[in-house]
C-alpha positions as CSV (number, residue, x, y, z in Angstrom):
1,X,21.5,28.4,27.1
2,X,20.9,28.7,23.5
3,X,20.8,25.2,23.1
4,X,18.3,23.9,26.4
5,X,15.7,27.2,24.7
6,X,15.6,25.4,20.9
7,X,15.3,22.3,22.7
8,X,12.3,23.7,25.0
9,X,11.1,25.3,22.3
10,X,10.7,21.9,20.1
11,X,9.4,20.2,23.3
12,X,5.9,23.0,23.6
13,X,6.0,22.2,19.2
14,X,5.4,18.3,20.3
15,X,2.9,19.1,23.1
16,X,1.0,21.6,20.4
17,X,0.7,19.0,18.1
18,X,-0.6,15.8,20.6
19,X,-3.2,18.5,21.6
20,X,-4.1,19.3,18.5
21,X,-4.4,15.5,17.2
22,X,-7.1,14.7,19.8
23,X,-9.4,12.7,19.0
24,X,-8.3,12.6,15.6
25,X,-6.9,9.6,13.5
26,X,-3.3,9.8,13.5
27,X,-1.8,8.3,10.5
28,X,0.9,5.8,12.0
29,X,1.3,2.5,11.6
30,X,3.0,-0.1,14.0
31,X,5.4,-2.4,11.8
32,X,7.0,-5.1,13.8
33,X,8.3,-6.8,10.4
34,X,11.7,-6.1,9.5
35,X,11.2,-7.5,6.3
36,X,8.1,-5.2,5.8
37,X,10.2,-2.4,7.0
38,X,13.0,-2.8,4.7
39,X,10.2,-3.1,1.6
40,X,8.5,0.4,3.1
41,X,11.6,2.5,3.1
42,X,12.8,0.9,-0.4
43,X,9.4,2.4,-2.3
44,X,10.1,5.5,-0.1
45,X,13.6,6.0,-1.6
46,X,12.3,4.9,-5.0
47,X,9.8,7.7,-4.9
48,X,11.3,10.6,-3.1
49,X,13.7,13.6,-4.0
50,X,14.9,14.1,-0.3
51,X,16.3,11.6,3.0
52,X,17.0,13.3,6.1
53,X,18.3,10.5,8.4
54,X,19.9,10.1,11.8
55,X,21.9,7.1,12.7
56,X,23.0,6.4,15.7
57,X,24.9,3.2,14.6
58,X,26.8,2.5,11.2
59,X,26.1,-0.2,9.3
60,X,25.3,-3.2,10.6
61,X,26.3,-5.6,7.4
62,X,29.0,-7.6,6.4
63,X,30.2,-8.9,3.3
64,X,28.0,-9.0,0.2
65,X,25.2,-7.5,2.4
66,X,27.1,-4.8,3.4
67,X,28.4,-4.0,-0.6
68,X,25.0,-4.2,-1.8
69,X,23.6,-1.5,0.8
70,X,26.2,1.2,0.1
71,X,25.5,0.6,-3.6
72,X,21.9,1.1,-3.4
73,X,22.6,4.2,-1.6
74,X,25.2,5.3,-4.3
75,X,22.5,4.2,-6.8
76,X,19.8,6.2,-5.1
77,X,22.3,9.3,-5.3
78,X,23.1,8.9,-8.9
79,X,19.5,8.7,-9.5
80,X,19.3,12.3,-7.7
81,X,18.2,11.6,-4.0
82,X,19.3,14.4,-2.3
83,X,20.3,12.5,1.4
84,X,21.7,13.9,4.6
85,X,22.6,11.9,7.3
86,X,23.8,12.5,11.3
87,X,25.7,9.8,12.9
88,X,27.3,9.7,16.2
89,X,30.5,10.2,16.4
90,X,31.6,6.7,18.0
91,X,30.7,5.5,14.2
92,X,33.7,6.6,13.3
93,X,35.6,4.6,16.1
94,X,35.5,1.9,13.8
95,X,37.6,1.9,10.5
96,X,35.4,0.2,8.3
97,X,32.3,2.0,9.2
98,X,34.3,5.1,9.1
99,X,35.5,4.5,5.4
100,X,32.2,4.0,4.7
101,X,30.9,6.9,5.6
102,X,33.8,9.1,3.9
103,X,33.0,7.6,0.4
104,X,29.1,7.9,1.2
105,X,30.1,11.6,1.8
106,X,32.3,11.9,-1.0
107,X,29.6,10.5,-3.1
108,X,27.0,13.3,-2.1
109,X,25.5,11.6,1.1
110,X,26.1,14.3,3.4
111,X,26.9,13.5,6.9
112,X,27.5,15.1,10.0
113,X,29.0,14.3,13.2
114,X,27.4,14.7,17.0
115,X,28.6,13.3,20.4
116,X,24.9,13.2,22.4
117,X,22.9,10.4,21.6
118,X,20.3,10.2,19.2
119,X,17.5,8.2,17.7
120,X,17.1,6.2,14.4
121,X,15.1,8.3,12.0
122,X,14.4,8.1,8.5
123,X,12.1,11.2,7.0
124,X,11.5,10.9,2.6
125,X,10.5,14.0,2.0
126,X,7.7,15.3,3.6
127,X,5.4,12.2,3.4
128,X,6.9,9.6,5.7
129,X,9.3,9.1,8.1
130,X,10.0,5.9,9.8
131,X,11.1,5.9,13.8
132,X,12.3,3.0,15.5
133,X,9.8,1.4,17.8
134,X,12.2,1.6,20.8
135,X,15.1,3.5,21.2
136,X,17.5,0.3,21.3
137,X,20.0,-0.9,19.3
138,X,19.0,-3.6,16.7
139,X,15.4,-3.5,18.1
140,X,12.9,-4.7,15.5
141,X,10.2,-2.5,13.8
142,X,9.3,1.1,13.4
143,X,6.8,3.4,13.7
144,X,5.3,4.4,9.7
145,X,4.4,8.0,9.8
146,X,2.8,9.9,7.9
147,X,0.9,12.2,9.4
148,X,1.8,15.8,8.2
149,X,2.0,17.5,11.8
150,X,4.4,14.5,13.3
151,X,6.8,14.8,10.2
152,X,7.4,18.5,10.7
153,X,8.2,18.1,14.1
154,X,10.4,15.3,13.0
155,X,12.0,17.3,10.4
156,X,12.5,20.4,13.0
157,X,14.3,17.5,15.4
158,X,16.2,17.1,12.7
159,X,17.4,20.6,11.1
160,X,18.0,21.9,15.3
161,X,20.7,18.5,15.2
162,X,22.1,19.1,12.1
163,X,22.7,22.8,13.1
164,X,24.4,21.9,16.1
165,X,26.5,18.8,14.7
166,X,29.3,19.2,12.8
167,X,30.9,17.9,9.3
168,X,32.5,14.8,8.9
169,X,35.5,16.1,6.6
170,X,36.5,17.9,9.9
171,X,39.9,16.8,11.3
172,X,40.1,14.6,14.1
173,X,38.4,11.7,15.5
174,X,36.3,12.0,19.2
175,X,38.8,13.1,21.9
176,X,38.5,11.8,25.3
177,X,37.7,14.1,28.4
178,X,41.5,14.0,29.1
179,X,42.6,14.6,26.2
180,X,40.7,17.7,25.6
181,X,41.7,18.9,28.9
182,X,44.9,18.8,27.9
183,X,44.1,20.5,25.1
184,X,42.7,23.4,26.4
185,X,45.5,23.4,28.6
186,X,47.8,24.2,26.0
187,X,45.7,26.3,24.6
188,X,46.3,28.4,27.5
189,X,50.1,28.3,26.6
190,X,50.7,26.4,29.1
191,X,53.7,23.5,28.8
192,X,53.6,19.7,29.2
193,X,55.0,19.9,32.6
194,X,53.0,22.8,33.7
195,X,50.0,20.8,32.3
196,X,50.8,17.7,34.6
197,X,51.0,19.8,37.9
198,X,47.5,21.2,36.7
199,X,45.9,17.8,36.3
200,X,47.8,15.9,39.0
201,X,49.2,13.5,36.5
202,X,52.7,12.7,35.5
203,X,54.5,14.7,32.4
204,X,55.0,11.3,30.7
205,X,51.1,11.0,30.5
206,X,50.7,14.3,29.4
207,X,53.1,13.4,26.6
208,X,50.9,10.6,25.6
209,X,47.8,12.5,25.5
210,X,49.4,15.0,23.4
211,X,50.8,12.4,21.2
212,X,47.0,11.2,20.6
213,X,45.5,14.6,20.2
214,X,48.3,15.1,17.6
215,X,47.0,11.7,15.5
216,X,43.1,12.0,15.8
217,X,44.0,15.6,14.4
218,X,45.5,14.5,11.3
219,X,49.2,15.9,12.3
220,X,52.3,14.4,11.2
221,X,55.4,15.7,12.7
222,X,57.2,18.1,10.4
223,X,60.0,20.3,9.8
224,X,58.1,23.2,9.1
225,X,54.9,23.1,10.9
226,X,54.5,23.3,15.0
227,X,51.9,20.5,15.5
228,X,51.1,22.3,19.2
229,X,50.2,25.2,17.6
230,X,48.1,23.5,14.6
231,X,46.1,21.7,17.2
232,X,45.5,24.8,19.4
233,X,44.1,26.3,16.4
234,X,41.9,22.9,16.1
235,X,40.6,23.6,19.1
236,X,40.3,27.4,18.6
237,X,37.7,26.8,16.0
238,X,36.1,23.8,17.4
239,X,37.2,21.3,15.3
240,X,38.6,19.4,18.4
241,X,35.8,17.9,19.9
């Protein structure tokens, strides 16, 4: 409930402001050039303090390319950009992107993690904030903002998601709808076999699902520790997604 009112809330901000810029120029520029684009968000990073950003996908380089972007953003950061970044969670389906991301983090790039999908955004500062032109993947262009009203708006977008997301240092990769079923399931104390009459499935699946929960949480089997309990507690405090 909390959630759908912030959301309503930012959707009357949006209609405010497109009433408001009536019949007056709105500072935004169509860029269809990638190249261009590229070049206009370099001099933004070269001249700004601040990067909010939202990624839906990782990187999309290889190789050299893909070296030479994460140092310019390690660059950027020793220079003092202050950068935080949202990415959704599949990112970190992939190992690669997902070690990227961790030394990004590591290196003062904070990210956070959210499972609904979002849009590519890039906002420096307050001054200009680039939007892709259509919310596909790898579609070329942006929309150049820089009119004052638009940004904040884009900058509220951005603090509500980075509220609601969470940190990438938490344990665990996504789990599926089964699997946090199960979960919760065992959070109820319930056992593996008592957790396969529940869901209609057999107690060798159940043992499966566990045995994936127990990896995307970081839990090695050990003498001392009951990974059941360690994963219920994941859960408990919502690092189990």
């Amino acid at each position: 409930m909390e959630e759908s009112v912030s959301l309503a809330r930012l959707a009357r901000r949006l209609e405010e402001v497109v009433g408001d810029l009536r019949g007056i120029p709105v500072e935004v520029e169509r860029v269809e050039d990638n190249d261009l684009v590229r070049r206009l968000i370099a001099q933004a990073a070269d001249s700004s303090r601040e990067l909010r950003a939202m990624q839906p996908l990782g990187a999309t380089e290889t190789g050299r390319d893909e070296q030479r972007s994460r140092r310019h953003v390690l660059d950027a950061l020793r220079q003092g950009l202050s950068m935080r970044t949202i990415i959704h969670s599949s990112v970190l389906d992939d190992p690669r992107k997902a070690a990227r991301i961790r030394e990004l983090h590591a290196a003062g790039d904070l990210h956070r993690l959210i499972d609904e999908p979002i849009q590519q955004l890039l906002v420096f500062d307050r001054s200009v904030a680039f939007v892709r032109i259509t919310p596909v993947a790898f579609a070329p262009g942006a929309l150049v903002i820089r009119q004052q009203s638009l940004i904040t708006t884009l900058i509220d977008l951005f603090e509500q998601t980075w509220i609601r997301a969470r940190e990438v240092t938490e344990p665990g990769q996504r789990l599926t709808p089964r699997e946090r079923e199960v979960l919760a399931l065992i959070a109820e104390g319930r056992s593996n076999s008592a957790v396969a009459r529940s869901l209609s499935i057999s107690e060798a699946a159940v043992g499966k699902h566990v045995a994936s929960v127990f990896t995307k949480l970081d839990l090695p089997a050990s003498e001392d520790d009951n990974r059941r309990v360690l994963a219920v507690l994941a859960y408990l405090r919502g690092a189990a997604r």
